[in-house]
C-alpha positions, 0 to 999 in steps of 0.5 A, a space after each residue: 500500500 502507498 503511504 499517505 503523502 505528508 502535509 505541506 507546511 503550509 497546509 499543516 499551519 492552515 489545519 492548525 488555524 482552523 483547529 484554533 478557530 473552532 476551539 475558540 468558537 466553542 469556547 464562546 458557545 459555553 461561556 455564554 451558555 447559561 446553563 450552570 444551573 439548568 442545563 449541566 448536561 448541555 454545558 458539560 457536552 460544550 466543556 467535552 467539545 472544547 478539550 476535543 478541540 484542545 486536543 486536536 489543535 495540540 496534536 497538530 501543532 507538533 507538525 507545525 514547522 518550527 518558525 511558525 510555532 511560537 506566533 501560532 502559540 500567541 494568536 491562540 492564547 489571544 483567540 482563548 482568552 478573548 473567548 473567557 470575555 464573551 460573557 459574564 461570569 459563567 459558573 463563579 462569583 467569586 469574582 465578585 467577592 473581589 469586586 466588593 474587597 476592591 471596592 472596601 479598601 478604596 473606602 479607607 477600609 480592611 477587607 478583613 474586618 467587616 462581612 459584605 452584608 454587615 450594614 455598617 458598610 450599606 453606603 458602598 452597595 448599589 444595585 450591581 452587587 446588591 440587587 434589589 428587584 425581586 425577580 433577579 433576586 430569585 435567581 439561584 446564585 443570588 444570596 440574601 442580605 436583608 429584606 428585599 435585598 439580596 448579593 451576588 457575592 457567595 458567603 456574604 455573612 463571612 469575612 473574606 478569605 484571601 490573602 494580602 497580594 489578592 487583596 492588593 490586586 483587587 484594591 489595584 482593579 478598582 482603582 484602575 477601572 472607569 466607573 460603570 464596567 462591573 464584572 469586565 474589569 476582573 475579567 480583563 485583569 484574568 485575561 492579561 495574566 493569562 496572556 503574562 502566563 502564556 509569554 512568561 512560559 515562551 520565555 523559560 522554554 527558550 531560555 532552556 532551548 526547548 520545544 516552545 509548542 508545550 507552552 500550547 498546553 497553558 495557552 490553549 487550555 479551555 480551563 484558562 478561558 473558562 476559570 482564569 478569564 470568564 471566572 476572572 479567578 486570582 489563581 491565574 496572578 498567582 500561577 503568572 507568579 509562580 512560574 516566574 518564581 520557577 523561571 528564576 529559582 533555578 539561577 537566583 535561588 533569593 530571587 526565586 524565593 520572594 517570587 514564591 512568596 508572592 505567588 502564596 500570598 496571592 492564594 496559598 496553594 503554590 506552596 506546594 511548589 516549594 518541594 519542587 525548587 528545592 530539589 537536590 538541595 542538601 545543605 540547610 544553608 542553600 534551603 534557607 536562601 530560598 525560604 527565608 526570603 519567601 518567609 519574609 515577602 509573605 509576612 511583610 505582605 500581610 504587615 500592613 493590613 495586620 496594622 490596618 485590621 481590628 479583626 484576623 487577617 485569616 478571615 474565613 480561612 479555617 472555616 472555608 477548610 471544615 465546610 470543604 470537609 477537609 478536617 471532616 473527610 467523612 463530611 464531602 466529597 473529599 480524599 475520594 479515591 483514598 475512602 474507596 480503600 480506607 475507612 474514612 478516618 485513615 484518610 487524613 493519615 493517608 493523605 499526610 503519609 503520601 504526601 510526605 513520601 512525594 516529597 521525599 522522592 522530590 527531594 532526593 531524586 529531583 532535578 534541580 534544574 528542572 524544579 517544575 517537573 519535582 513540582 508537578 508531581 507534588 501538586 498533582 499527586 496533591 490533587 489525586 489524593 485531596 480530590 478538590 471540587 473547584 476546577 480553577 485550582 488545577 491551573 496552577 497544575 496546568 501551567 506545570 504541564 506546560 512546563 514540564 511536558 507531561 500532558 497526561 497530567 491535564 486529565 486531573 484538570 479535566 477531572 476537577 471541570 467534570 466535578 464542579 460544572 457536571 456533579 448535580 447532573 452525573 450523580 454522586 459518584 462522579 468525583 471517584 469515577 472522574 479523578 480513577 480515571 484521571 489517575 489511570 491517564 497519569 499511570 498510562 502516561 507514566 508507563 508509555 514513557 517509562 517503555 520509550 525510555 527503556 527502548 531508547 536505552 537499548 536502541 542506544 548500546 554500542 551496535 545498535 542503529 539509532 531510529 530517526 523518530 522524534 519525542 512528543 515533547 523534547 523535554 518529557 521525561 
């Protein structure tokens, strides 16, 4: 039989575009379908067809020549994250939540000392965050207030939970934005750090002479449309911070340092990159270079509201964890894959144990050079075992995919959409079943690259012919 002729480069680039267009038309679709709440079927079957699409443009960008690659990475990070503005905040309203913080500290006010339905702040509401007709107001994501009013801001009897940089970064949208622009101002600021994302990712791969198509993996995402810009969630400054702290920490382990203090006091969560950067370190010393300037960047962000605030600056931290059902394993839905196998008191051990011995192997077999890849494993095993039910937290790990090139390890992002937009409609085992087989997809991975590696070794041993075929990413392990 005769082969297939290959595409020309011309044509490999056009397919490419096309892939590109049709993602982002279908991320449009599912940002302005309102369906959260009415129609989670048809919103997952629009999540479905725009990871397809994900896939597909990837796959193809492979065959794209060399030169075109990096313009075609940019223009879809653009097309992407233009689609997370074609409508309001689809699924979250934690971005209102920031909003209103915004607005507080403008006032001359910690965020951290009043509750947003407290009347001592009434004179700072108006009909956007706090509607006052009585059909908006029955709406299933509006929350009461008082009679006859109600807010569009989730949790409005507790204080807020977000820690200094976010709240500066709310206070610095406020302040930029024109009066009147509601919800788009957010949006605008997910979109420019997902874009600085996106360009801080080019500029690591280059720097380590890598394939820069594995930055696709961040910038292409359908996640990062949907929960870093339409969600306009502060996880996407907080991974713009932390892979500027993983860019850095490699050279200037101080630098590095206080970048990942940033990143934790933009969210918390990317403290679980600090095993990652630390990676062959044995000396007490060269540890202290790295997390005494982290420390410091976060105790001194938190210096001035701790000044300015009569009441904790954790806010409703520890009461965001227990109504997560994270002290309580038996109260939620998490460390579900653990209580498949465990009665559900070992689940917290469990968890703690298998951390612990990740970060272990991190620390003694990890490379130094490449923090990213000891962090992934980390953040990702993290995810396996905590099983959380809110998608924006795996852009931290999306961005370590485009890292580190194992893109099997998207399957646990996809995992946590499936959870949140489709749990109500697939029924109560939809946690177990979507992260088992997100946690199947990392152990195929692991398997495929381990034999190719194994075969390469021996295709390598004097004698032996080398093959001319390419790796799917240049820097997969």
């Amino acid at each position: 039989m005769n082969r297939p002729r290959p595409r020309s480069p011309r044509t490999q680039v056009a397919v490419t575009v096309a892939l590109l267009a049709a993602l982002t038309a279908s991320l449009v679709a599912a940002v302005r379908y309102d369906g959260y709440f009415t129609d989670q079927a048809g919103l997952l079957l629009r999540y479905a067809a725009a990871w397809a699409l994900f896939a597909a443009a990837v796959l193809s960008l492979r065959r794209v020549p060399a030169r075109a690659v990096v313009p075609l990475v940019l223009a879809g990070a653009l097309a992407v994250a233009g689609a997370g503005l074609a409508g309001p905040p689809l699924t979250s309203t934690d971005s209102f939540r920031y909003a209103w913080d915004g607005r507080v500290q403008a006032a001359g006010i910690s965020p951290y000392d009043h509750a947003p339905a407290d009347p001592a702040l009434g004179r700072l509401r108006d009909d956007w965050l706090f509607p006052q007709d009585r059909a908006d107001c029955a709406r299933p994501d509006r929350a009461p207030v008082g009679p006859g009013v109600c807010t569009r801001i989730n949790r409005p009897g507790v204080h807020t939970i977000y820690p200094p940089v976010a709240e500066g970064y709310f206070a610095l949208v406020h302040f930029l934005s024109p009066p009147g622009v509601r919800h788009k101002a957010l949006q605008a600021g997910g979109a420019l750090a997902a874009l600085g994302v996106s360009g801080a990712l080019l500029l690591v791969l280059r720097r380590r002479r890598a394939d820069p198509r594995t930055a696709a993996l961040w910038a292409w995402c359908p996640a990062v449309a949907v929960e870093a810009v339409n969600n306009a969630h502060v996880d996407g400054l907080a991974v713009l911070l932390s892979v500027a702290a993983l860019g850095v920490v490699v050279r200037r382990r101080a630098a590095g340092g206080a970048l990942f203090g940033l990143a934790v006091a933009a969210k918390l969560l990317p403290a679980v990159l600090l095993p990652g950067a630390l990676a062959g370190v044995r000396r007490w010393r060269d540890a202290a270079v790295l997390l005494l300037p982290a420390a410091a960047v976060v105790a001194l962000s938190y210096l001035p509201y701790v000044l300015a605030s009569r009441s904790s600056v954790f806010g409703y931290l520890g009461g965001y964890a227990e109504e997560e059902g994270y002290g309580d394993p038996g109260a939620g839905a998490r460390y579900a894959l653990l209580r498949l196998v465990l009665p559900d008191s070992w689940a917290v051990p469990a968890v703690v144990l298998g951390t612990l011995a990740v970060v272990a192997y991190v620390w003694r077999r990890g490379d130094p050079q490449r923090p990213w890849s000891g962090a992934l494993l980390v953040t990702g095993t993290a995810f396996l075992l905590m099983t959380p039910g809110y998608s924006w937290y795996a852009l931290l790990l999306v961005a370590l995919v485009a890292l580190d090139g194992r893109a099997e390890w998207l399957a646990v992002a996809a995992a946590g959409a499936v959870v949140y937009a489709g749990g109500r409609t697939l029924g109560g085992a939809t946690v177990q079943v979507a992260y088992a087989l997100a946690g199947a997809a990392v152990l195929a991975g692991w398997a495929v690259r381990r034999r190719a590696g194994a075969r390469d070794d021996e295709r390598a041993r004097p004698g032996r012919v080398a093959a001319s075929g390419q790796p799917m990413w240049k820097e997969s392990p």
